[in-house]
N, C-alpha and C positions, 0 to 999 in steps of 0.2 A: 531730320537734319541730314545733307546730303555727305557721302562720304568726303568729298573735298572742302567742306568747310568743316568737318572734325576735324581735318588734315591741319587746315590753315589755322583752327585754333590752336591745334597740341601743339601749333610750331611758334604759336604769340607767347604762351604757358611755356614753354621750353625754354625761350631765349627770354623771358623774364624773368625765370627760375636761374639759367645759369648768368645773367646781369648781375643780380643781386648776391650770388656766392661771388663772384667776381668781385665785388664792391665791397665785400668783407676780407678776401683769403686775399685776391690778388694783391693788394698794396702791402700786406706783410711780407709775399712771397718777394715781391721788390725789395724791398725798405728794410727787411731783416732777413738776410741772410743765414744759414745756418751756421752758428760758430765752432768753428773746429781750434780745438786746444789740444796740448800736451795726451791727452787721453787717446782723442781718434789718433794721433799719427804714432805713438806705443807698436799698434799694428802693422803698420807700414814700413817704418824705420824705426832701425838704431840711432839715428844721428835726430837728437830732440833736443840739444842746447849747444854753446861755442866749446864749452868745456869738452866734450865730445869728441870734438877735433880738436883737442888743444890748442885753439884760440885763445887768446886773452880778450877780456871782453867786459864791461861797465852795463851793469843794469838799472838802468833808471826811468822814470816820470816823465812826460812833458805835459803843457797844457795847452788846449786849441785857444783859439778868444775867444770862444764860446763856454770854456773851463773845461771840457769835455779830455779826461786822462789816456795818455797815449803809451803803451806800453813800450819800451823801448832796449834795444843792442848796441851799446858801440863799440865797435871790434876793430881799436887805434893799430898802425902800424906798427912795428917793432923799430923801424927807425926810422929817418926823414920820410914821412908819407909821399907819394908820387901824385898824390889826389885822394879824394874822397869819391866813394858811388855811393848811392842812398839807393838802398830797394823795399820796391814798394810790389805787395803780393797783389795776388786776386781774390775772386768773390769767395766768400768760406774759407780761406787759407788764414794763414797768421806765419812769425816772424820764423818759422819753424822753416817755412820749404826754403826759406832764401840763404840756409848755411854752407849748402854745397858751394854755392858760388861764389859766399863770402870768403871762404878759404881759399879757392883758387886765388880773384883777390888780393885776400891777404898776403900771400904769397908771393906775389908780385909788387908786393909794396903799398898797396892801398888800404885807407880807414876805409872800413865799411860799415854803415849806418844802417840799420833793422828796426822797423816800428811795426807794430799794429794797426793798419787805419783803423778809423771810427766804427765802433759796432762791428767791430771781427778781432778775435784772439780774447787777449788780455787786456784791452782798450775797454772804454766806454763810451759812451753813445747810445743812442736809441735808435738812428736811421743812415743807412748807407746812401747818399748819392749819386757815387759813381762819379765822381769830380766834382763835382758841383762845390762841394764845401771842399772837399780831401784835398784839393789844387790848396789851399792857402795854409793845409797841416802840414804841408812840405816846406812852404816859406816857412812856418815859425821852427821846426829840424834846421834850417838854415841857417837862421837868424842865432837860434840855441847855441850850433857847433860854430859858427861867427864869435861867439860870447864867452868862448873858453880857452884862455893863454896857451893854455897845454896842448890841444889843439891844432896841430900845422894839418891847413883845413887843404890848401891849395884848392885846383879848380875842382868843382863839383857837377860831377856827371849820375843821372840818373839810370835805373832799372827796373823796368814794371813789367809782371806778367798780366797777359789777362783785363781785370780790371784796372792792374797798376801799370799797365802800360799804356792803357787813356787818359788814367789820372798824372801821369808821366809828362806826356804830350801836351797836357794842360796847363801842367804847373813851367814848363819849358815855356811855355805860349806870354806867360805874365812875368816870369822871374828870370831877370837878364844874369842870376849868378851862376842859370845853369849852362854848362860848356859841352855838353855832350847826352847825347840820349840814345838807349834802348829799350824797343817800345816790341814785346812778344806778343804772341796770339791775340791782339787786341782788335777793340769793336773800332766802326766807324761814327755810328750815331746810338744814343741810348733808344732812340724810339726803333729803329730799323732790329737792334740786337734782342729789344725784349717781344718786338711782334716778333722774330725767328722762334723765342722762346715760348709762347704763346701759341705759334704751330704745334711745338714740337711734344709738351705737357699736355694741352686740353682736346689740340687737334681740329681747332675750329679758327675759320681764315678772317674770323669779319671783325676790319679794322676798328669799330667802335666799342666792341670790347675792350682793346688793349687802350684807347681812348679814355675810357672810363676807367680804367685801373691807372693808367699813369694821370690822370685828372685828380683822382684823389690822393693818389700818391702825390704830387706836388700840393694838393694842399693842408695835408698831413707833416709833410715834412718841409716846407714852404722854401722850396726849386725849383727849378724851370730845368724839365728837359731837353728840351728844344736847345738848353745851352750845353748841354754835356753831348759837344760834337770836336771827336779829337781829328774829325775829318776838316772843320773849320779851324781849328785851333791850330793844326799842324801848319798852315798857312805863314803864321805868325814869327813861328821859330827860323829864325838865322843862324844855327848853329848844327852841328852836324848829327844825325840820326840815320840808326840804323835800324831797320824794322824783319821783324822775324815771325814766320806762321808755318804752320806745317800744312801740305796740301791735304789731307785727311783729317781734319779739326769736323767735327762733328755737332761742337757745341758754336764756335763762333765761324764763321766763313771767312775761307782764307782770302777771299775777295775784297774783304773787309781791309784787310792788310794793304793788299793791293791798290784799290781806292786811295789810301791815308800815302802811301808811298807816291803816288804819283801827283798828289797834290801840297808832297813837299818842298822846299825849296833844296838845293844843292847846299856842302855836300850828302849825298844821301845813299844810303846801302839798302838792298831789300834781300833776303835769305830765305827763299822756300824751301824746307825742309821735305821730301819726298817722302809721303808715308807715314808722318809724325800726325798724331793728334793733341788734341789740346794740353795733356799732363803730362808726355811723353817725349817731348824736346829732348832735352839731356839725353835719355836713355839714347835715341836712335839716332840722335846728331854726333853723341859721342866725344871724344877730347875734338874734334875738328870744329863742331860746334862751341864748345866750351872759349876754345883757344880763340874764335873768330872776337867770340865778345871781349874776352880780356884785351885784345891786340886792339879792338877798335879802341877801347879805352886808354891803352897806352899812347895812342897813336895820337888823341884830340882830347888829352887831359894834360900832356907834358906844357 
């Protein structure tokens, strides 16, 4: 047997061997995310509950329509609310990272609303998304803080990092109650952000891989990719968004941002942080960055 047809088999055995670990690893690596709770962030910060920052804050339930349990923060104004922000984390994160900003926030007058999406934190679920379902867990938070006397809900503007700044984008795209959006480090399309991923983990470019893992991932968790596009979705929204990426993101491309920004409609802000990577916003934007979001908020929530 000649040396190039050894060649050409170990490379049919090769890519059949890594198809098949793909077809089992890759749609978990998708679909279930690592969940980070109370424990991993111990290590990282002091600040692990509202109480922390003395916040006042209500801990409770909600349920998807699916019945799927949603861990939940409401951290009510101290007196007439100026509006509500709902924020909504990223992939592996939970209601833990979004208290710094709650407090600013609060501070300035606002309820601010903290959930778990599905299949991260304290939540339940079996499979994450990425909008696809998560866009209609923010209508029923809506609909909830709609449902409660106590409640001076005023206009409701959203805040997503990351993942929750697609699923942000989404739910802005369907729900005319939202009045305002900021949309962080976020993707353009599910399929373009997990082929980046797909480079970046196994190091192999061939699109029928990632084909095959998101093939079974939609029929595992029965969603259409193809629809978790906050590049199309941004389209839709008539209301004002400002969108934020740091030029040194590493994990999602700030081009990404860029893209969704120019394919929104007016009015509309774009913020490229110099320098910032994908978890380090705050730290290197500083109060100027902080202050940009609460002002945008002030400005298109009154």
């Amino acid at each position: 047997m000649s040396i190039l047809l050894l060649l050409i088999l170990f490379v049919i055995v090769f890519m059949l061997f890594v198809s098949a670990v793909l077809m089992v690893v890759g749609p978990g690596l998708l679909l279930q995310p690592y969940r980070r709770t109370i424990e991993y962030y111990r290590h990282i910060t002091p600040i692990l509950h509202p109480s922390d920052l003395q916040l006042p804050y209500e801990e409770l339930t909600l349920k998807t329509a699916e019945g799927i349990s949603l861990f939940c923060w409401l951290i009510k104004a101290d007196g007439p609310a100026r509006g509500t922000v709902i924020y909504l984390h990223g992939v592996s994160e939970c209601v833990i990272v979004g208290l710094p900003l709650a407090k600013q926030l609060h501070d300035r007058g606002y309820n601010v609303f903290l959930y778990d999406s599905r299949r991260h934190g304290n939540s339940g679920g079996s499979y994450c998304t990425y909008g696809f379902y998560e866009k209609y867990d923010t209508t029923t938070v809506i609909d909830y803080l709609e449902s409660r006397p106590d409640v001076q809900l005023g206009k409701v503007g959203l805040f997503g990092a990351s993942m929750g700044a697609a699923v942000a984008i989404q739910v802005a795209s369907i729900d005319s109650r939202i009045a305002a959006v900021v949309a962080e480090s976020g993707f353009a399309t599910l399929r373009t952000v997990f082929d980046d991923y797909q480079k970046r983990m196994i190091k192999l470019p061939f699109h029928y891989l990632r084909n095959l893992v998101i093939r079974r991932s939609e029929h595992l968790a029965h969603f259409k990719a193809n629809a978790v596009s906050p590049l199309e979705a941004v389209k839709k929204i008539q209301v004002p968004i400002f969108i934020i990426h740091g030029t040194a993101d590493d994990r999602i491309k700030c081009s990404y941002s860029e893209m969704v920004y120019e394919n929104a409609n007016e009015p509309k802000e774009l913020l490229l942080l110099p320098g910032a990577k994908h978890n380090d916003m705050a730290e290197i934007g500083g109060e100027e960055y902080a202050e940009r979001i609460v002002s945008f908020f002030e400005k298109h929530l009154q």
